[in-house]
C-alpha positions as CSV (number, residue, x, y, z in Angstrom):
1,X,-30.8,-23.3,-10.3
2,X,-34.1,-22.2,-8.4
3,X,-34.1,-19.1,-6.6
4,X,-34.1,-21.2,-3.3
5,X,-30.7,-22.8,-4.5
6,X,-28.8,-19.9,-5.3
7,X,-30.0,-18.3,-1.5
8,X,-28.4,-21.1,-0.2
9,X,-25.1,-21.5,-1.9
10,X,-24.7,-17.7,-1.5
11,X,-25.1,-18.6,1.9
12,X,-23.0,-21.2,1.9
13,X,-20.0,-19.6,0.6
14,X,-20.6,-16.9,2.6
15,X,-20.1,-19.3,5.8
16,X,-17.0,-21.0,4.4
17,X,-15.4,-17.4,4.0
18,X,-16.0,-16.6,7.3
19,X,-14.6,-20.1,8.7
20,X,-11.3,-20.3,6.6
21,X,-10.7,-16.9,8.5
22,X,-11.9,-14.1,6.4
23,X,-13.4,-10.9,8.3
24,X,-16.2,-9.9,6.2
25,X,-17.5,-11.0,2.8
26,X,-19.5,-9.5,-0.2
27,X,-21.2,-10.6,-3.3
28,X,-21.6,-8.6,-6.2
29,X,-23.4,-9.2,-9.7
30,X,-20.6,-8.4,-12.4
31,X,-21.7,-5.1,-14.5
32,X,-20.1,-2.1,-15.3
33,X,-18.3,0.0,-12.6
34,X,-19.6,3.2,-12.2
35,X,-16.2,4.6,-11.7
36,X,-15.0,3.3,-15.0
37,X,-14.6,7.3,-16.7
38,X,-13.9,8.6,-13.7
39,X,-10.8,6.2,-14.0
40,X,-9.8,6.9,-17.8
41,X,-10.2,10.4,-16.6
42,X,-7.6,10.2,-13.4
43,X,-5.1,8.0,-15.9
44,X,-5.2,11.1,-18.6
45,X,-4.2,13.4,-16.1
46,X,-1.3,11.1,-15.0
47,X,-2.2,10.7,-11.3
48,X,-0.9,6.9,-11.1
49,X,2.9,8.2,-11.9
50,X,5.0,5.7,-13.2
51,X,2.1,2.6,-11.9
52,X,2.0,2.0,-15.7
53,X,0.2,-1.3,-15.5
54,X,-2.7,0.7,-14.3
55,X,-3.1,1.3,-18.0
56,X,-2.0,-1.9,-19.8
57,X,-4.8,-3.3,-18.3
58,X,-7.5,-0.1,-17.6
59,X,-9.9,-2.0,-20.0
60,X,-10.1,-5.4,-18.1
61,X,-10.7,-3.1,-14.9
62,X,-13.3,-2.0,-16.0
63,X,-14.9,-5.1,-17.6
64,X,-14.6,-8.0,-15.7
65,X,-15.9,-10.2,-18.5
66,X,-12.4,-9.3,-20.6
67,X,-10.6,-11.4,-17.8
68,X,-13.3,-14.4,-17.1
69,X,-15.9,-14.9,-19.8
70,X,-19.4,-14.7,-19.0
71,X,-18.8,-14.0,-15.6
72,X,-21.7,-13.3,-13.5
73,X,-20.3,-12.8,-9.8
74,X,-17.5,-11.6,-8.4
75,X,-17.2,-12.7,-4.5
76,X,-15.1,-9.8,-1.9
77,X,-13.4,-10.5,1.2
78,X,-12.2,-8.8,4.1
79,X,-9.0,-9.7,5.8
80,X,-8.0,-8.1,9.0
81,X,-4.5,-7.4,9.9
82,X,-4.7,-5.0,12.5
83,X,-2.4,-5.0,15.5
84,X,-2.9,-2.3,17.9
85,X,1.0,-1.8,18.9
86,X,1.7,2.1,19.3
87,X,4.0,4.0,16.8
88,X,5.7,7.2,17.1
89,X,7.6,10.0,15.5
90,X,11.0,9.3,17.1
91,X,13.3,10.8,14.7
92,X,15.6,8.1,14.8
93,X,13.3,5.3,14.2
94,X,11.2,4.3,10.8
95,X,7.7,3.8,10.6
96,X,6.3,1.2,8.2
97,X,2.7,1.0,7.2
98,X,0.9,-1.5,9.6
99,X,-0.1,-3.9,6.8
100,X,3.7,-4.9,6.5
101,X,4.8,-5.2,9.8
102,X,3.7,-9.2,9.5
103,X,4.2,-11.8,6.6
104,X,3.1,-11.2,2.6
105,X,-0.4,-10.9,2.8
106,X,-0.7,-11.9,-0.6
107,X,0.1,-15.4,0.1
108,X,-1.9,-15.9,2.6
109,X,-5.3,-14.3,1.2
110,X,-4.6,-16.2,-2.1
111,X,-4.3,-19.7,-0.6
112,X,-7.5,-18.8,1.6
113,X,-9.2,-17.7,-1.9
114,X,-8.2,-20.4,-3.5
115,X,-9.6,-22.9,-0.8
116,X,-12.9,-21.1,-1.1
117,X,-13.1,-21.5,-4.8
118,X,-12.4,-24.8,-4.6
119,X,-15.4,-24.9,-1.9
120,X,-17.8,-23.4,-4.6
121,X,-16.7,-26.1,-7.1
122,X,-17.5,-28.9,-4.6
123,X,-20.7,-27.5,-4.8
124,X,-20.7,-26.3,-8.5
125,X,-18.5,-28.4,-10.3
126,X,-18.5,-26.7,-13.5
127,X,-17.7,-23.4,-11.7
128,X,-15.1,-21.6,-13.1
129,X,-13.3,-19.0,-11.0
130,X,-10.2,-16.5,-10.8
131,X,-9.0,-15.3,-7.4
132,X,-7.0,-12.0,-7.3
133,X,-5.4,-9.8,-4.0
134,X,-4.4,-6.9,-5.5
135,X,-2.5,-9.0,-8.4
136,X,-4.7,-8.3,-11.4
137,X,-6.9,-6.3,-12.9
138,X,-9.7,-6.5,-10.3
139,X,-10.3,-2.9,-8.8
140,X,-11.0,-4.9,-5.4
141,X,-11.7,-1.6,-3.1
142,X,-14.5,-0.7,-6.0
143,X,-16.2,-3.8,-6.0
144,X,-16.3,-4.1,-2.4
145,X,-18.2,-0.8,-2.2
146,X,-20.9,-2.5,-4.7
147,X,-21.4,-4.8,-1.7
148,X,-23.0,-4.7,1.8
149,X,-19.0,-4.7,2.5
150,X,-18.4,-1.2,2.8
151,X,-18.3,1.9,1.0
152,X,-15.4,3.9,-0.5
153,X,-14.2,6.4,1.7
154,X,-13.2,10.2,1.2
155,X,-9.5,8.6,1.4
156,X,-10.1,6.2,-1.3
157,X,-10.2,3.4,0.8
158,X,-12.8,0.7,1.4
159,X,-14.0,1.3,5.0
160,X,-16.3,-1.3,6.7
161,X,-18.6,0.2,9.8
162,X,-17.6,-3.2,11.9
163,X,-13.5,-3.1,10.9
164,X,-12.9,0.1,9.9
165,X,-10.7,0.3,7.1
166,X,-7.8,-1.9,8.6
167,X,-7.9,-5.0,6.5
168,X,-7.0,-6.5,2.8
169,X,-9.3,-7.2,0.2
170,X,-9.3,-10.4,-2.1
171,X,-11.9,-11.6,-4.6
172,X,-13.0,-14.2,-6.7
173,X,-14.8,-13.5,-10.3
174,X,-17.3,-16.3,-11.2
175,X,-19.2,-17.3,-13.8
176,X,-22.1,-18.8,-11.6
177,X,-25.6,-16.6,-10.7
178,X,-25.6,-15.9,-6.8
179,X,-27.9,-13.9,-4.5
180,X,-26.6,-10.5,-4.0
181,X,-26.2,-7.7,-1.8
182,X,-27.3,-4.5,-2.0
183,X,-25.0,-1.4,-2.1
184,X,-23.4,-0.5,1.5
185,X,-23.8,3.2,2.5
186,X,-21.5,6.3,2.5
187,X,-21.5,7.0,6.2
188,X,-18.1,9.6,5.7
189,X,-20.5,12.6,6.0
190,X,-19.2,15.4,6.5
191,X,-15.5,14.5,7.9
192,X,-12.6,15.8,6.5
193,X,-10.1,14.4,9.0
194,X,-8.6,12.1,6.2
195,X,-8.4,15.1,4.3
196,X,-6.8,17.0,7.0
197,X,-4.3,14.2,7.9
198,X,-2.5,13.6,4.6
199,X,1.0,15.1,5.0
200,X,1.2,16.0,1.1
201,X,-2.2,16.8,0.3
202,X,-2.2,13.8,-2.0
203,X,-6.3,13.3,-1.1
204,X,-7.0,16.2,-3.2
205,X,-10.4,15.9,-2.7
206,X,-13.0,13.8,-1.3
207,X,-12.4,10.4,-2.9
208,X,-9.9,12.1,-5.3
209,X,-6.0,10.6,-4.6
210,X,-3.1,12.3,-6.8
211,X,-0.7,9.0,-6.1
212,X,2.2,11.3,-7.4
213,X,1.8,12.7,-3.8
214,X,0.8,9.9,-1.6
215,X,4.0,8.6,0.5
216,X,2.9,4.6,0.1
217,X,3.4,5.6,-3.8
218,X,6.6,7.8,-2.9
219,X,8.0,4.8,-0.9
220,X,6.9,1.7,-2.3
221,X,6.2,2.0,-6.1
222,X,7.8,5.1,-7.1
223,X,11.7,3.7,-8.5
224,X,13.3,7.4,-9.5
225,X,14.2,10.2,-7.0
226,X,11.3,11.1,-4.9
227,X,10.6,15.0,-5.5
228,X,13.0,17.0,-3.5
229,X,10.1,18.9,-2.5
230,X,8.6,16.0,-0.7
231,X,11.2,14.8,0.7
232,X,10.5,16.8,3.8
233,X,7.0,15.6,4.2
234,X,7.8,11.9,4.5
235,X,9.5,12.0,7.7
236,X,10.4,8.8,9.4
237,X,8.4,7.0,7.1
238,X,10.3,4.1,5.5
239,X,7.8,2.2,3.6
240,X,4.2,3.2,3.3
241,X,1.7,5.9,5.2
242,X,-1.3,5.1,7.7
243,X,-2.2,8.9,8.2
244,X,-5.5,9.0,6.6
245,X,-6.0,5.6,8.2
246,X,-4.9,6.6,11.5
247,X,-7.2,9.7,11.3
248,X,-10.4,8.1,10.4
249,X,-13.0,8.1,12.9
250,X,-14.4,4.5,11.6
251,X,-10.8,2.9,13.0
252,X,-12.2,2.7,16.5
253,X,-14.1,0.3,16.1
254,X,-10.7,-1.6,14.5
255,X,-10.5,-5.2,16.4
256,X,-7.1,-6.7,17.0
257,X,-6.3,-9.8,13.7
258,X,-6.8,-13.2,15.2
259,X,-3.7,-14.0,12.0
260,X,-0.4,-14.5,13.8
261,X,0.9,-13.3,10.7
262,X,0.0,-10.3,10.7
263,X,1.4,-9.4,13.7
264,X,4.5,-7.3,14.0
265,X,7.7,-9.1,12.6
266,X,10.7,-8.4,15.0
267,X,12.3,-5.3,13.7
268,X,9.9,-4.3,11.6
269,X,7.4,-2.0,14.3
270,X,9.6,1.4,14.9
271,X,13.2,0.1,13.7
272,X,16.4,2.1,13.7
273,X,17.5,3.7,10.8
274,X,21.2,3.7,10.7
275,X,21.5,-0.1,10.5
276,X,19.0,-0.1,7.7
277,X,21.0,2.5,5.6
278,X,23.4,0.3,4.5
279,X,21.8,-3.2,4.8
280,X,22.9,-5.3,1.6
281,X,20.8,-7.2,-1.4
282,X,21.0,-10.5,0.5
283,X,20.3,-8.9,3.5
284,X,17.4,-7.6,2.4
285,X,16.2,-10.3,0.8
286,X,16.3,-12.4,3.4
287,X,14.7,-10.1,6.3
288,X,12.2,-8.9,4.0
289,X,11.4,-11.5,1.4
290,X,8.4,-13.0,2.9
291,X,7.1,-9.3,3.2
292,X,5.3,-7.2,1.2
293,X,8.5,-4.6,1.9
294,X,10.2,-6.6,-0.6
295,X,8.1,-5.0,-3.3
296,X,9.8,-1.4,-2.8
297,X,13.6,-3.2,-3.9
298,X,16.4,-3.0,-2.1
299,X,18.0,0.4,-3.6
300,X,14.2,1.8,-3.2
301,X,14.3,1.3,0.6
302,X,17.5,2.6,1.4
303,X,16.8,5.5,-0.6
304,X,13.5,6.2,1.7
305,X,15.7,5.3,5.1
306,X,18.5,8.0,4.1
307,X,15.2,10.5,3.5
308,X,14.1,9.3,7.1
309,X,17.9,9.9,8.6
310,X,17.8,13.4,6.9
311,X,14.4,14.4,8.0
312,X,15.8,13.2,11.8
313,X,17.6,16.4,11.6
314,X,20.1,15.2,14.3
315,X,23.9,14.9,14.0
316,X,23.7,11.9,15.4
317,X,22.8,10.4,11.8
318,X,25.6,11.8,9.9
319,X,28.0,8.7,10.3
320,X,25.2,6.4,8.6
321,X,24.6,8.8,5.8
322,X,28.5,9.0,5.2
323,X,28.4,5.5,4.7
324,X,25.3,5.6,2.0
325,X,26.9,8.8,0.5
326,X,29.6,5.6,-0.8
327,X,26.6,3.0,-2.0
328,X,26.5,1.3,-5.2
329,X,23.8,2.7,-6.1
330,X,23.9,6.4,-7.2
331,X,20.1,6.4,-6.0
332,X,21.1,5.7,-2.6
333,X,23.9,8.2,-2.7
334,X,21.8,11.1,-4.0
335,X,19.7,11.1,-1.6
336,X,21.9,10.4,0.8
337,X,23.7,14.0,-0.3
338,X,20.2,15.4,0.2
339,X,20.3,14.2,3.3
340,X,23.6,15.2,4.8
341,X,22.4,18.5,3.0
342,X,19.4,18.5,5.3
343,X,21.3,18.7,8.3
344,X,24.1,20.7,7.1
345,X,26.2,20.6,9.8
346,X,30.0,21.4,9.7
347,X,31.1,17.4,9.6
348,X,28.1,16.6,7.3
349,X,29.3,19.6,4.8
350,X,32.7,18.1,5.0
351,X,31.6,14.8,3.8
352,X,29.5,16.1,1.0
353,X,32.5,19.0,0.0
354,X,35.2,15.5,-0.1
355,X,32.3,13.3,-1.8
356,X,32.2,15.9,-5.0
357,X,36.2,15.5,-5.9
358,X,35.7,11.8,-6.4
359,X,32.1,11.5,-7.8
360,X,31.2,11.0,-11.0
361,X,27.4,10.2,-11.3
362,X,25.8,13.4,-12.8
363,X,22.3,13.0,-11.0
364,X,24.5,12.4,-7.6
365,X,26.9,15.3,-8.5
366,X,23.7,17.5,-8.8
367,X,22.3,17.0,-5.5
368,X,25.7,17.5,-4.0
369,X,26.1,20.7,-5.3
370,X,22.3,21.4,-4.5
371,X,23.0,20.6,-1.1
372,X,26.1,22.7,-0.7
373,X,24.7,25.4,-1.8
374,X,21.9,25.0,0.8
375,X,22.3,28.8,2.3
């Protein structure tokens, strides 16, 4: 194809990404990440915890061409879910990370991906193509930051000067020769107010993230305890963290999603704890299983809701972490005991002195005693 041709099916595709709905777009020519040791480095110091399939696949992250032969392109979107509704700190409330207060994004950007592919094959039809949104072994934020996208900002995040950094990123890898852009621009300087907002130090630092300590991790992917030490730290946070979001100076300039979907599902901006601590499988499954909450499990949120009661420091949540202190699952219940702990009131004390004669979960056991023994 003649220069002249590729200009004007990169333009092309660039105008049918912006009309199926997409916020921004960027194309990329398909090399070698620069990050690629810096990656092997942060995976052999065990900063992705227990996100093992960060490894399984490190060498198709890196190398594009493993996943579609003789790729040449790889095509990056921007989709914008902000909604501007106000959150708080009310201790009896849980916040959830704004990019889940609406429907699974993943759906969504996929089928919009997938239409655009199929765009570039009515014009190419012996284009081949994979689409990915944070499904596969595409290191989306990385690739974005190759184009006139965005950069990478000091909080790991891709961070565009006309969205800020509130929207998802989807791609598509192709093996078809396009016009592309040059690198966008660090404009971070010298702010530090990411930096400054994380509530674990988990940006350790600039562009550095220790996932062990970031609460999305600690809430979302993490399956174990969470570290009693952090435990404190997460407040009312039930699933996910927009701190270092929330701090960032390129968020003002953050324009409200024109995607019904991604506006706030009822019950999901600022809901109230207690009911959530003991909300069942089904339950769950059906308020949250066209969410991207779904993803942290069942047992996984009502272990970070019992954190969030505990953290509320109010008496008012002892009744509701009485009730998880008697889950099924001895997840639930051990934190719950951390909980109760965490107050350590005469009636929660009570609950967690008759709750040791009749349990028999060692790791549950533990953090009764621990919490008893809170001075």
């Amino acid at each position: 194809m003649a220069l002249s041709g590729i200009a004007e099916l990169s333009s092309r595709i660039r105008e049918e990404a912006i009309r199926l709905g997409f916020s921004g777009v960027g194309i990329a020519a398909v090399r070698s990440l620069p990050y690629v040791d810096y990656f092997t480095e942060w995976l052999a110091r065990e900063r992705q915890g227990e996100m093992r399939y960060l490894e399984r696949q490190a060498a198709k992250r890196g190398n594009p061409g493993l996943i579609l032969p003789d790729s040449r392109s790889i095509i990056v979107v921007a989709l914008n879910y902000y909604s501007a509704d106000a959150v708080s700190g009310a201790p009896a409330k849980g916040r959830i990370s704004r990019y889940a207060w609406g429907d699974d994004y993943h759906v969504i950007a996929v089928n919009r991906l997938e239409s655009l592919l199929a765009f570039i094959r009515s014009l190419e039809p012996s284009a081949r193509g994979r689409c990915y949104t944070d499904t596969g072994p595409i290191m989306e934020k990385l690739w974005g930051a190759q184009t006139a996208l965005g950069w990478m900002g000091k909080n790991t995040n891709l961070i565009s000067r006309n969205l800020g950094s509130w929207f998802f990123i989807g791609a598509i890898l192709l093996d078809v020769g396009l016009e592309y852009d040059s690198k966008g621009t660090d404009y971070c300087g010298q702010c530090h107010r990411c930096i400054d907002a994380c509530p674990t130090g988990a940006i350790t630092a600039p562009y550095e993230l220790d996932a062990r300590l970031c609460i999305s991790y600690l809430t979302i992917e993490l399956r174990g305890p969470i570290p009693r030490s952090l435990r404190p730290l997460i407040g009312n946070r039930i699933f996910g963290c927009d701190d270092c979001q929330e701090a960032c100076p390129w968020n003002r300039f953050a324009i409200e999603t024109s995607d019904r979907e991604f506006r706030p599902r009822e019950g999901n901006l600022m809901p109230d704890l207690a009911p959530l601590s003991h909300i069942s499988v089904d339950e769950f499954v059906e308020r949250f299983g066209n969410s991207p909450i779904r993803r942290a499990t069942r047992d996984g949120f009502v272990r970070n809701v019992v954190v969030a009661l505990g953290n509320s420091g109010g008496s008012d949540a002892v009744p509701a972490l009485e009730g998880a202190l008697r889950d099924a699952s001895p997840l639930v219940r051990s934190h719950a005991a951390w909980a109760l702990g965490r107050i350590a009131d005469g009636r929660s004390l009570r609950i967690l002195e008759s709750a040791r004669a009749k349990e028999e979960h060692p790791a549950v056991l533990e953090e009764i005693e621990l919490a008893l023994a809170k001075p």
